[in-house]
C-alpha positions in Angstrom: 90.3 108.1 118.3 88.0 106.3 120.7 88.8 108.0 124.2 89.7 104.2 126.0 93.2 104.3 124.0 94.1 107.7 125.6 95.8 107.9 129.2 93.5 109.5 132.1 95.4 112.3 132.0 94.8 113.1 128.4 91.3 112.5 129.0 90.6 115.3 131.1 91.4 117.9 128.2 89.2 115.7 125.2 86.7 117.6 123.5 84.4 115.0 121.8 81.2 116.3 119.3 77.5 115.4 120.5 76.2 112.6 118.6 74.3 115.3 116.4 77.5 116.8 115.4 78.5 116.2 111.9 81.8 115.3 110.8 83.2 115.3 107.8 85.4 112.4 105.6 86.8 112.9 102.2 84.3 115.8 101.7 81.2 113.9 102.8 79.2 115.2 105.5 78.2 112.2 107.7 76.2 112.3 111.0 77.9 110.8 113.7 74.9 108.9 115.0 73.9 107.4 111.1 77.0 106.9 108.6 79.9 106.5 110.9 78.2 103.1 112.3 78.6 102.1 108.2 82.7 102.4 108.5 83.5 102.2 112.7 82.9 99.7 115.2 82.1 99.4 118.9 82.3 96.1 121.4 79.4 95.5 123.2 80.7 96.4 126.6 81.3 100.1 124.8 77.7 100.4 126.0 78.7 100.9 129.5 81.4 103.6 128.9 81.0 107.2 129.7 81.7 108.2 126.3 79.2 105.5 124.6 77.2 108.1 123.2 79.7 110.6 121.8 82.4 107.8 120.8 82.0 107.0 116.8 84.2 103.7 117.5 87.0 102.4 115.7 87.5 101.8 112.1 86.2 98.0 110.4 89.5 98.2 108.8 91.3 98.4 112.1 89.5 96.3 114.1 89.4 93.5 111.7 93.3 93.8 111.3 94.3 94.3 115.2 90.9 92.9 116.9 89.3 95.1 119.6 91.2 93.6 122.9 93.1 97.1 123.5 89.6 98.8 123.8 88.2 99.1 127.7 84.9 100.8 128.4 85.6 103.7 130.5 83.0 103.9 133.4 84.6 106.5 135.7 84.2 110.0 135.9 87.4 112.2 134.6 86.9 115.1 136.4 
């Protein structure tokens, strides 16, 4: 879940991988910088939120289905 959905408050206790982290769907181990750009997508002012880097994005599915209006970069710190 891309961090811009969640209130500030929430924010504050995320724990989000590195971009080298791996993650892992339906048994596959996918690198978060490679594969997950195949299946999630970003807008192009995610570039300027804190969380750019670690931030897979949302789901083709999703976006294509709901649109990407409800995501906000988030450019200030949360501590």
């Amino acid at each position: 879940m891309p961090p811009c959905v969640l209130k500030k408050e929430q924010r504050k206790h995320l724990q989000l991988p590195s971009q080298s982290t791996l993650a892992f769907s339906k048994n596959k181990r996918i690198t978060i910088s490679k594969e997950v750009s195949l299946i999630c997508v970003k807008k192009p002012e995610c570039s300027e939120c804190i969380f750019n880097e670690k931030c897979p994005g949302i789901w083709h599915e999703y976006a294509e289905h709901y649109g990407l209006e409800e995501f906000k970069p988030i450019k200030e710190n949360i501590t």
